[in-house]
PDB file of N, CA, C and O in Angstrom:
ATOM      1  N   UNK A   1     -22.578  66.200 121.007  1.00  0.00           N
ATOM      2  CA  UNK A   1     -23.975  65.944 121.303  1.00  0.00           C
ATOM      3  C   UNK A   1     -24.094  64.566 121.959  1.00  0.00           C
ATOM      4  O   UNK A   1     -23.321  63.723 121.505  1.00  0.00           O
ATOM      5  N   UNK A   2     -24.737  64.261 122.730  1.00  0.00           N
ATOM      6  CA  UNK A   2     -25.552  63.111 123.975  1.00  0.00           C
ATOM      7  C   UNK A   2     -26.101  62.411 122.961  1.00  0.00           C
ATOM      8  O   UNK A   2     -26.802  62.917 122.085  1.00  0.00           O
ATOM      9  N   UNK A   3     -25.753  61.030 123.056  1.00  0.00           N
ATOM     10  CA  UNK A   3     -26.544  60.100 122.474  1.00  0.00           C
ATOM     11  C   UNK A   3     -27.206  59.494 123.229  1.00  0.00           C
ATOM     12  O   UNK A   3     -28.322  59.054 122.953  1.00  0.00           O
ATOM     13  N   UNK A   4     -26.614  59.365 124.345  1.00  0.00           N
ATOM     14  CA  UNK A   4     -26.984  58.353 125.661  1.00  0.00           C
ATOM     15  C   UNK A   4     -27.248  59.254 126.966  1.00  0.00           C
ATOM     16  O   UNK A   4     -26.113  59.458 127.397  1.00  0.00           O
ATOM     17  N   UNK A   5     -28.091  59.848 127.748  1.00  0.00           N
ATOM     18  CA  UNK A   5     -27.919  60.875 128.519  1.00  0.00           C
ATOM     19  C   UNK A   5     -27.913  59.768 129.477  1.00  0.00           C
ATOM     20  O   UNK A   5     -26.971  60.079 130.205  1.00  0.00           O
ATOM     21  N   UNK A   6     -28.343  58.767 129.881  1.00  0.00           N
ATOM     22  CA  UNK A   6     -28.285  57.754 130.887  1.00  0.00           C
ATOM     23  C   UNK A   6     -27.187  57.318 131.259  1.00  0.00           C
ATOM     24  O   UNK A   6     -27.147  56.944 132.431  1.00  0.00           O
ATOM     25  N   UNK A   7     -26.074  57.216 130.537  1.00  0.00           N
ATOM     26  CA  UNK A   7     -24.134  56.974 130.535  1.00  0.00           C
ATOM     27  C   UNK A   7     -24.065  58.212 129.852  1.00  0.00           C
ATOM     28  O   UNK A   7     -23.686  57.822 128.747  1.00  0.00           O
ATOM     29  N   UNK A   8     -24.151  59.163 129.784  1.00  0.00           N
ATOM     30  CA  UNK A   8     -23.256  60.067 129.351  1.00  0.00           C
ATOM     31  C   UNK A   8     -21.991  59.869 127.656  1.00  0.00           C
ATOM     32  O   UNK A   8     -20.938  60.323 127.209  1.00  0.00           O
ATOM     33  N   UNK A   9     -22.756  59.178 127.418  1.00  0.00           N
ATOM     34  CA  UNK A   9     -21.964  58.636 125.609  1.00  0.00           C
ATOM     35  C   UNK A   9     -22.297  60.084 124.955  1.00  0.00           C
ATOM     36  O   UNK A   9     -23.217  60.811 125.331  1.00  0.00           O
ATOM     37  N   UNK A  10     -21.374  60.373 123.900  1.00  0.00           N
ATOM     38  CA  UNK A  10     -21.385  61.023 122.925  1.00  0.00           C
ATOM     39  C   UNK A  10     -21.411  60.404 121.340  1.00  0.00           C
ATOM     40  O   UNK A  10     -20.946  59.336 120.941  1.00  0.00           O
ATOM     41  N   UNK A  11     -22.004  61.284 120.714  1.00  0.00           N
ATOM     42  CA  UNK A  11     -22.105  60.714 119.321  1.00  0.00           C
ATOM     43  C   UNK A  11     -20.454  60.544 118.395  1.00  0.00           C
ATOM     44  O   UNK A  11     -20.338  59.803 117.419  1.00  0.00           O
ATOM     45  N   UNK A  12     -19.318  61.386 118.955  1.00  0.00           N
ATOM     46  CA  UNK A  12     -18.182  61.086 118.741  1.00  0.00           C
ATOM     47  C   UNK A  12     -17.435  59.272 119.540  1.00  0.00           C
ATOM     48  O   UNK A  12     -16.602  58.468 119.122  1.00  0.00           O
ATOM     49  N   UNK A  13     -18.325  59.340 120.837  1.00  0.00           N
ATOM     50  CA  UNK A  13     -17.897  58.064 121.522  1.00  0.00           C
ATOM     51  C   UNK A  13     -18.513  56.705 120.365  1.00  0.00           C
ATOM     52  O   UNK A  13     -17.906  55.772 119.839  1.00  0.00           O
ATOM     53  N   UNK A  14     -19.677  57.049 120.314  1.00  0.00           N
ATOM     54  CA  UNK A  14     -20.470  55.807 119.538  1.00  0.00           C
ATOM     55  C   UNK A  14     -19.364  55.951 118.206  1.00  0.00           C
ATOM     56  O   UNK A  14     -18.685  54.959 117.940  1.00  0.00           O
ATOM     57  N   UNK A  15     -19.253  56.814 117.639  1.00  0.00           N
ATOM     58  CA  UNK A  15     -18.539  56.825 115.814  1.00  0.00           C
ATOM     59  C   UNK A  15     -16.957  56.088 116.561  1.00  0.00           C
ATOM     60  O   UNK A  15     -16.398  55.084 116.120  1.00  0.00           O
ATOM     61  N   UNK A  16     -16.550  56.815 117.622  1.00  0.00           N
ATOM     62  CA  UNK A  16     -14.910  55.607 117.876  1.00  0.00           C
ATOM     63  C   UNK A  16     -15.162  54.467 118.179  1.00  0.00           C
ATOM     64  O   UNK A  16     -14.228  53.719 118.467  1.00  0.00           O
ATOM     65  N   UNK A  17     -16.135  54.129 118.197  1.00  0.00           N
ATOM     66  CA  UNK A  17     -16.410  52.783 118.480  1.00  0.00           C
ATOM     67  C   UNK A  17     -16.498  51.642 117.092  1.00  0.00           C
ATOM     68  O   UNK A  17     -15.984  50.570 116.774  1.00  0.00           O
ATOM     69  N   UNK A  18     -17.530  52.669 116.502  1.00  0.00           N
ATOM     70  CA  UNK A  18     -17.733  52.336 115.091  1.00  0.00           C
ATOM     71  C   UNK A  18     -16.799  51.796 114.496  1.00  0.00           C
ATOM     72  O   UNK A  18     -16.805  50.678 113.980  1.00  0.00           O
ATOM     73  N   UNK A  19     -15.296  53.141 114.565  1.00  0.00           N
ATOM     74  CA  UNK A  19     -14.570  52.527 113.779  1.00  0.00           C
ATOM     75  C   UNK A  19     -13.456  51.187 114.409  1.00  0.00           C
ATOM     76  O   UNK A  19     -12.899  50.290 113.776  1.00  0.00           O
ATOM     77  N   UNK A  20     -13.437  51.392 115.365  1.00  0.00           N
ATOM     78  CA  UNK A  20     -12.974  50.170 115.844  1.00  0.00           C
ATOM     79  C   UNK A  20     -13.613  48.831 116.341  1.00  0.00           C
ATOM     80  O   UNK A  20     -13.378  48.185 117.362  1.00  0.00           O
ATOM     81  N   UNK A  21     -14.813  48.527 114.938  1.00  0.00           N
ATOM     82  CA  UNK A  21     -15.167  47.537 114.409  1.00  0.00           C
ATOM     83  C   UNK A  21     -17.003  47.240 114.984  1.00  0.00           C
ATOM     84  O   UNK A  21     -17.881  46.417 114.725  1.00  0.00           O
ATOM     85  N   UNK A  22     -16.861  48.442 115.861  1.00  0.00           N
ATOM     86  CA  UNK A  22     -18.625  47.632 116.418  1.00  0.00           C
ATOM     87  C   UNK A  22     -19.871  47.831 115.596  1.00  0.00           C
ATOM     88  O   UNK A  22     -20.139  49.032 115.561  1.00  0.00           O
ATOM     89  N   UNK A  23     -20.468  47.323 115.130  1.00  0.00           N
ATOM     90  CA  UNK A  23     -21.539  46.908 114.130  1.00  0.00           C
ATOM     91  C   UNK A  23     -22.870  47.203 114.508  1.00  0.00           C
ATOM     92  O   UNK A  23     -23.643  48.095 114.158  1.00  0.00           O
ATOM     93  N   UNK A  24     -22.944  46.488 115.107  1.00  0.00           N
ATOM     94  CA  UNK A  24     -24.501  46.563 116.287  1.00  0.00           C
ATOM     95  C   UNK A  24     -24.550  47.317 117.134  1.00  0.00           C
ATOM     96  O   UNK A  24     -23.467  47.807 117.457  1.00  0.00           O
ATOM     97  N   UNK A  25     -25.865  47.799 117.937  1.00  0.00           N
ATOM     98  CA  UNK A  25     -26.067  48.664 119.016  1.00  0.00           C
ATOM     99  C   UNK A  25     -26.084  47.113 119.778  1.00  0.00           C
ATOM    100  O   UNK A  25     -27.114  46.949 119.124  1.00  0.00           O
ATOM    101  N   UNK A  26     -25.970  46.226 120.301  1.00  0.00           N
ATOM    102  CA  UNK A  26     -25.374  45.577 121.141  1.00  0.00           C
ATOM    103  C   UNK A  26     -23.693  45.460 121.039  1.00  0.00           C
ATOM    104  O   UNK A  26     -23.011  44.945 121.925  1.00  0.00           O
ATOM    105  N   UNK A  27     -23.421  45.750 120.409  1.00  0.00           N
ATOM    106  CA  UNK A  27     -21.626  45.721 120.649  1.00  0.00           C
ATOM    107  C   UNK A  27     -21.270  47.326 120.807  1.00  0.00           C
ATOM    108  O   UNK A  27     -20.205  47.680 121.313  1.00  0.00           O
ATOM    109  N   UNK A  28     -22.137  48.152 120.386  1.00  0.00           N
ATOM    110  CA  UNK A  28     -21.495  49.725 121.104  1.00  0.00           C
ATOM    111  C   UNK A  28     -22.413  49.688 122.400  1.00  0.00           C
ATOM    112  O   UNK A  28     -22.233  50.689 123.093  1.00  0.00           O
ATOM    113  N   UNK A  29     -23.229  48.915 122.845  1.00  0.00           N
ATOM    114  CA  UNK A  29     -23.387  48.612 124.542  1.00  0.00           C
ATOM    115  C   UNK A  29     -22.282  48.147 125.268  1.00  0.00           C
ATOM    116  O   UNK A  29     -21.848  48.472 126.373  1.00  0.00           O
ATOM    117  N   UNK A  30     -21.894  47.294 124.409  1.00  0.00           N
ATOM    118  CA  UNK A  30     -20.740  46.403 125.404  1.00  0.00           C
ATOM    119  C   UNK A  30     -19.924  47.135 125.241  1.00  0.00           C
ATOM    120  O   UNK A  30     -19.265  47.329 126.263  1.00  0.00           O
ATOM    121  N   UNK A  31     -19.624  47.671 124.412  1.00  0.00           N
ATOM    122  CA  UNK A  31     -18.252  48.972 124.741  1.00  0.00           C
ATOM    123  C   UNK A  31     -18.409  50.150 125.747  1.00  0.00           C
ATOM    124  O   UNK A  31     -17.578  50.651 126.505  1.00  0.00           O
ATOM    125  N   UNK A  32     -19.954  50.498 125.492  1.00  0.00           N
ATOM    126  CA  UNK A  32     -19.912  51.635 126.624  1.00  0.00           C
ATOM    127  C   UNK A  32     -21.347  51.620 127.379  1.00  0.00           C
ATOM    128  O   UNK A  32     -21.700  52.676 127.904  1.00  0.00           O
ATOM    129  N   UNK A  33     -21.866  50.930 127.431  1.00  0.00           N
ATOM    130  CA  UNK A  33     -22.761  50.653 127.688  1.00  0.00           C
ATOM    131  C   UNK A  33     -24.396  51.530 127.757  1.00  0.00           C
ATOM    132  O   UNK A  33     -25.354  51.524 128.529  1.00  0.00           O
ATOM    133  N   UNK A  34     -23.956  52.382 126.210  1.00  0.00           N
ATOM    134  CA  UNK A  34     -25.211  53.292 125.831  1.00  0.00           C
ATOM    135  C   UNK A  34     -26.604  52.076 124.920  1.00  0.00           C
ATOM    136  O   UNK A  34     -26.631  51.010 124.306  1.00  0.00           O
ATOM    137  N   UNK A  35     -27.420  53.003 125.326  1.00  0.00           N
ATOM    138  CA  UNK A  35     -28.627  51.322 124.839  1.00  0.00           C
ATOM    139  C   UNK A  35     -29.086  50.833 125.996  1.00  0.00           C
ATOM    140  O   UNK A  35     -30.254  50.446 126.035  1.00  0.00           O
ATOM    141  N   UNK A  36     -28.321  50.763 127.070  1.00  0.00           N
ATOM    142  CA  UNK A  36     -28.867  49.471 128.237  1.00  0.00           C
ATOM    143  C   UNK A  36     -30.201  49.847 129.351  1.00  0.00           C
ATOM    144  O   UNK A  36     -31.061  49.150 129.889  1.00  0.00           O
ATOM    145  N   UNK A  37     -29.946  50.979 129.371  1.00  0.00           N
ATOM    146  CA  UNK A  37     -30.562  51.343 130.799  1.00  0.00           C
ATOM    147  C   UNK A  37     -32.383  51.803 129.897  1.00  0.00           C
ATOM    148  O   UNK A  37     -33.253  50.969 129.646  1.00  0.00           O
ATOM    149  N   UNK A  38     -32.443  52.897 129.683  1.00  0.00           N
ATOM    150  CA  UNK A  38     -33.806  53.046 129.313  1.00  0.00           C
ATOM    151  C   UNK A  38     -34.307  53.081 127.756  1.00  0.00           C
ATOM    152  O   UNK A  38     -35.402  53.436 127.319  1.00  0.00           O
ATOM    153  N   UNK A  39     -32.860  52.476 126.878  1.00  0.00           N
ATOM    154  CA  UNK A  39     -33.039  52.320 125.459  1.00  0.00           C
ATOM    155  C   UNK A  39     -33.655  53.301 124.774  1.00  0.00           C
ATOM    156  O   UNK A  39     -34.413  52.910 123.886  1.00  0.00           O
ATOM    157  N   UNK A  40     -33.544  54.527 124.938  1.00  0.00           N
ATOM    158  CA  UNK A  40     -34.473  55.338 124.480  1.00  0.00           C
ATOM    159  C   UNK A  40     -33.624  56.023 123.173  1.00  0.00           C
ATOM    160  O   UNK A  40     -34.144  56.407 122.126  1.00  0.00           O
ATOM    161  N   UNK A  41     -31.836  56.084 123.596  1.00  0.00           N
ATOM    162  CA  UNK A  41     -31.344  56.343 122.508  1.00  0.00           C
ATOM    163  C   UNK A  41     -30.619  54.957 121.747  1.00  0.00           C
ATOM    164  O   UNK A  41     -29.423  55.102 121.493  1.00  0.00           O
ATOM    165  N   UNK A  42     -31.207  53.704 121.384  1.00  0.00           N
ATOM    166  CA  UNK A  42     -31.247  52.602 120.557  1.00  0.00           C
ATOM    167  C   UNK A  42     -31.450  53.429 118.914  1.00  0.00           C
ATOM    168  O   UNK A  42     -30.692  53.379 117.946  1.00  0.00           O
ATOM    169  N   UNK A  43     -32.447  53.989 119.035  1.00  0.00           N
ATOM    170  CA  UNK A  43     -32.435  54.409 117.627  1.00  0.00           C
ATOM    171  C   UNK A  43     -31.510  55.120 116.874  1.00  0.00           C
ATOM    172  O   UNK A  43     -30.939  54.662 115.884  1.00  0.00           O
ATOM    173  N   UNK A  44     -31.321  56.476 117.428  1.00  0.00           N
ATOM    174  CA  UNK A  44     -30.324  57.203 117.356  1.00  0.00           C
ATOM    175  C   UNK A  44     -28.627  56.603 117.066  1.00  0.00           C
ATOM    176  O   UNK A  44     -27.775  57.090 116.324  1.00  0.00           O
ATOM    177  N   UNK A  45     -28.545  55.391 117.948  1.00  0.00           N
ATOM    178  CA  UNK A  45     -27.041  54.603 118.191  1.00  0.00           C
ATOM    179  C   UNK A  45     -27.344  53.452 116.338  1.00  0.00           C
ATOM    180  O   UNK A  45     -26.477  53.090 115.542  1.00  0.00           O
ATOM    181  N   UNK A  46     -28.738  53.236 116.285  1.00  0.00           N
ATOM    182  CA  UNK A  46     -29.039  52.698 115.124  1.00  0.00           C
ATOM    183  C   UNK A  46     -28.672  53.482 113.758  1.00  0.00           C
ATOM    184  O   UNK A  46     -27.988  53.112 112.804  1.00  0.00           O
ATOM    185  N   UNK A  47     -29.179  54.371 113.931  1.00  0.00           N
ATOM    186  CA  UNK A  47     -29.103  55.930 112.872  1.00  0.00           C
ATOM    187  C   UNK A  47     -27.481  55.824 112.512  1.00  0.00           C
ATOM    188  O   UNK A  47     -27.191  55.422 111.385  1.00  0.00           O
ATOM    189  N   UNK A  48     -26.505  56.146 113.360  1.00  0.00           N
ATOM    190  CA  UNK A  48     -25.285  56.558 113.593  1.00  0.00           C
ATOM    191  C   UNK A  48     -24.415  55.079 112.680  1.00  0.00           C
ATOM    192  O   UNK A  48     -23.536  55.157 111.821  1.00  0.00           O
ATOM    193  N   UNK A  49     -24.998  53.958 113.206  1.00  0.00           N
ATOM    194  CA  UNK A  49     -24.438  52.634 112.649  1.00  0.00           C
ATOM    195  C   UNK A  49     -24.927  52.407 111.091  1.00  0.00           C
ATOM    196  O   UNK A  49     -24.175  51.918 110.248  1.00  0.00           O
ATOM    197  N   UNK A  50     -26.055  52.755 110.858  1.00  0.00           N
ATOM    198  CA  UNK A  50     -26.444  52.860 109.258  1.00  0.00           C
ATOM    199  C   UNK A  50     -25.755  53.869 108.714  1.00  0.00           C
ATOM    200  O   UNK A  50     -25.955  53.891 107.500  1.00  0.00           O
ATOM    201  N   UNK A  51     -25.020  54.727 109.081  1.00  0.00           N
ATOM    202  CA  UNK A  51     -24.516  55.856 108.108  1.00  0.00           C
ATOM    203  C   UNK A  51     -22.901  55.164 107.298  1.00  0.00           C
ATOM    204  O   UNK A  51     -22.783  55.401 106.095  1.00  0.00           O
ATOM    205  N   UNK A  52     -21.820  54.399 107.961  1.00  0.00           N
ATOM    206  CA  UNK A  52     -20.958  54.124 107.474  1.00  0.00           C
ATOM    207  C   UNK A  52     -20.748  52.448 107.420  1.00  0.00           C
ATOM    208  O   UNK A  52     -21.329  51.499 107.946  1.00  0.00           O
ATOM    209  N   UNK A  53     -19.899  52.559 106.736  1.00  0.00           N
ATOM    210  CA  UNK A  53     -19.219  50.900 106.791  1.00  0.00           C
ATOM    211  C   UNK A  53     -19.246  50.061 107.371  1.00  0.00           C
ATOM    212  O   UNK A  53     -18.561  50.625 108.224  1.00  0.00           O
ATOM    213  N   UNK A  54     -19.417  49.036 107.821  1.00  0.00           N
ATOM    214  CA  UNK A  54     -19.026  47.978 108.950  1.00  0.00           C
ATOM    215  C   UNK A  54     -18.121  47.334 108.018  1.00  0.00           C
ATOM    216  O   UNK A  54     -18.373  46.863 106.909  1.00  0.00           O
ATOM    217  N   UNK A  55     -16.927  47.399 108.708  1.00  0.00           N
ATOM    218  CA  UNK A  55     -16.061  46.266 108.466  1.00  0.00           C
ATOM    219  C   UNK A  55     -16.231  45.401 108.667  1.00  0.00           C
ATOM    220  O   UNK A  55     -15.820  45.015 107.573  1.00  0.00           O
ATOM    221  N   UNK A  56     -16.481  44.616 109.085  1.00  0.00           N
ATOM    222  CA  UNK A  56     -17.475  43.252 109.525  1.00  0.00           C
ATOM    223  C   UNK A  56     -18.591  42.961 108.237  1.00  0.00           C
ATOM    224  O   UNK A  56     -18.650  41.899 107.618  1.00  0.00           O
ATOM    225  N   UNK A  57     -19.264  43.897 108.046  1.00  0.00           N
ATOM    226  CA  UNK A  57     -19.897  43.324 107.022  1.00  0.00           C
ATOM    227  C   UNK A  57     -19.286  43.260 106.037  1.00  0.00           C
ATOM    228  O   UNK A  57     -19.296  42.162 105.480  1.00  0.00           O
ATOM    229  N   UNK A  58     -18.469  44.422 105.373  1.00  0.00           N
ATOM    230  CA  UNK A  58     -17.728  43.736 104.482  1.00  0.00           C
ATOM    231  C   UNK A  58     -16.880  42.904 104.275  1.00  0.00           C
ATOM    232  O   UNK A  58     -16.917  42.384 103.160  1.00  0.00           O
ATOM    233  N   UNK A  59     -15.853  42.474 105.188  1.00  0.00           N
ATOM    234  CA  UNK A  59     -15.460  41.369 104.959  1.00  0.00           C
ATOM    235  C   UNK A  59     -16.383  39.914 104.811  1.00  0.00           C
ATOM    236  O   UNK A  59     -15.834  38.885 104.417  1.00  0.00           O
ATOM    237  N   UNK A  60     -18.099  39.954 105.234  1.00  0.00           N
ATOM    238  CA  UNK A  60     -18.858  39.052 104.884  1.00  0.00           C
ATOM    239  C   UNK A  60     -19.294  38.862 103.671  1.00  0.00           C
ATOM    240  O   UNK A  60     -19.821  37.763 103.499  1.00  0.00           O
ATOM    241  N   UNK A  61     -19.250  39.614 102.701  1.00  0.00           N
ATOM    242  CA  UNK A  61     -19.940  40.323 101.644  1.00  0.00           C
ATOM    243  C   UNK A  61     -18.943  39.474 100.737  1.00  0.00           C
ATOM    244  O   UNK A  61     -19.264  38.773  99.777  1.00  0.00           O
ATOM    245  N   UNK A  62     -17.442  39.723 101.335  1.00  0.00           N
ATOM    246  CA  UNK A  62     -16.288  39.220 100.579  1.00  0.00           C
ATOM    247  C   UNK A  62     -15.794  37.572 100.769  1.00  0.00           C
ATOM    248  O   UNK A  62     -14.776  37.015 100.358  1.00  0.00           O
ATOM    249  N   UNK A  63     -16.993  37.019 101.592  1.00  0.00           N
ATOM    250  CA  UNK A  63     -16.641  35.301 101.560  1.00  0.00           C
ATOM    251  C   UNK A  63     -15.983  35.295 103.164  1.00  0.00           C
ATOM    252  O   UNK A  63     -15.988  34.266 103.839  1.00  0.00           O
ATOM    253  N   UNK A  64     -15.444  36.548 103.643  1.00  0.00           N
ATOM    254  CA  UNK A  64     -14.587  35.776 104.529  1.00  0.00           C
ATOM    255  C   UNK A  64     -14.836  35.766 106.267  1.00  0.00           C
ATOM    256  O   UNK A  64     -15.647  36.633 106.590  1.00  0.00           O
ATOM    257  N   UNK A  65     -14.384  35.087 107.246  1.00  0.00           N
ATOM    258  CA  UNK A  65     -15.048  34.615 107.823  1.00  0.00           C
ATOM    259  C   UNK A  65     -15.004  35.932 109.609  1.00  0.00           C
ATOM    260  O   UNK A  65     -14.003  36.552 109.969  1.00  0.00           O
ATOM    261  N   UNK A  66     -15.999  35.951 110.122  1.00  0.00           N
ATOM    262  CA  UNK A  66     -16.484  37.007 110.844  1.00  0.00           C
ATOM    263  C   UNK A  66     -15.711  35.968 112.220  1.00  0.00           C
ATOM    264  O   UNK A  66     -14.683  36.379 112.759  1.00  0.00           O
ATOM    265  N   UNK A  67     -16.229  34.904 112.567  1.00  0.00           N
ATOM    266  CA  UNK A  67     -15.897  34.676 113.783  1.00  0.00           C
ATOM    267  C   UNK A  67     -14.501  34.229 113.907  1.00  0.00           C
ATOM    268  O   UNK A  67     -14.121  33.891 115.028  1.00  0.00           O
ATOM    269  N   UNK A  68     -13.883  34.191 113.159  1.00  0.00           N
ATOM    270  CA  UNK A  68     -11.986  33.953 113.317  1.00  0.00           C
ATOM    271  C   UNK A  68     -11.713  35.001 113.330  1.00  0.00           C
ATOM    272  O   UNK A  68     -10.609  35.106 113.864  1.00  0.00           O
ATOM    273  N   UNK A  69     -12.305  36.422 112.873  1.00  0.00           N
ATOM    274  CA  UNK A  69     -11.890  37.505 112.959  1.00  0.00           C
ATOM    275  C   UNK A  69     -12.168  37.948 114.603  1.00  0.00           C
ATOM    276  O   UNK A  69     -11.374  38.685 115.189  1.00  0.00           O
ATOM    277  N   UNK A  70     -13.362  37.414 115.243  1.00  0.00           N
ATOM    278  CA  UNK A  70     -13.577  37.623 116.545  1.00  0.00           C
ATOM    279  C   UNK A  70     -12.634  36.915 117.398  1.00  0.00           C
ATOM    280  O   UNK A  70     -12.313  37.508 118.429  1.00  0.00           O
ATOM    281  N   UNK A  71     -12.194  35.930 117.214  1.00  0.00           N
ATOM    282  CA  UNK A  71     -11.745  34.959 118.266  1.00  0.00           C
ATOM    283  C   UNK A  71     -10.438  35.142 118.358  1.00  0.00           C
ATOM    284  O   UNK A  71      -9.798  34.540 119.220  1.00  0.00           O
ATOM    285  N   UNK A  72      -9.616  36.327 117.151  1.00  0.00           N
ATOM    286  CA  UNK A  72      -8.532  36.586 117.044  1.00  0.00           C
ATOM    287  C   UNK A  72      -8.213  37.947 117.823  1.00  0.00           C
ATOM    288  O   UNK A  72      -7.173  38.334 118.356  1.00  0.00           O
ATOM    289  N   UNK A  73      -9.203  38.409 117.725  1.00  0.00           N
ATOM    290  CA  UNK A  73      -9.634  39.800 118.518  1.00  0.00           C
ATOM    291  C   UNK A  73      -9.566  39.353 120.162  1.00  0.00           C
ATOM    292  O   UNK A  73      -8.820  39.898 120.976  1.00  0.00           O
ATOM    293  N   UNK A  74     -10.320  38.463 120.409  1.00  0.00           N
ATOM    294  CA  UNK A  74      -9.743  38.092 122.383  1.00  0.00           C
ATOM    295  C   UNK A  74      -9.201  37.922 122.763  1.00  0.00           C
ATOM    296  O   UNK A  74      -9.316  37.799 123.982  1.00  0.00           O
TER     297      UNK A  74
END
């Protein structure tokens, strides 16, 4: 199913994204750039990000630190 009919994203594209760490519907933009153009599926990409884990948040939850985890990532 189309999450994004404007890029052509799938709701399987947004969840691989998920799990390879993106948190926000601005970081599954920057991966594929669903969200940008007429934002209409923002919510939906929202929906999809409230259902599981962020690793990211939990490691915040756990004291430890988010942007060494980013800067190690570039």
């Amino acid at each position: 199913m189309y999450v994004c009919s404007c890029f052509g994203v799938t709701e399987q594209q947004v969840k691989k994204h998920v799990e390879g760490g993106a948190c926000t519907p601005r970081q599954i933009a920057s991966a594929c750039k669903a969200g940008t153009d007429c934002g209409s599926c923002v919510r939906r990409i929202q929906a999809i990000l409230g259902r599981g884990a962020c690793p990211r948040r939990d490691l915040v939850e756990q004291g430890g630190s988010v942007l060494s985890d980013l800067d190690e990532a570039a």
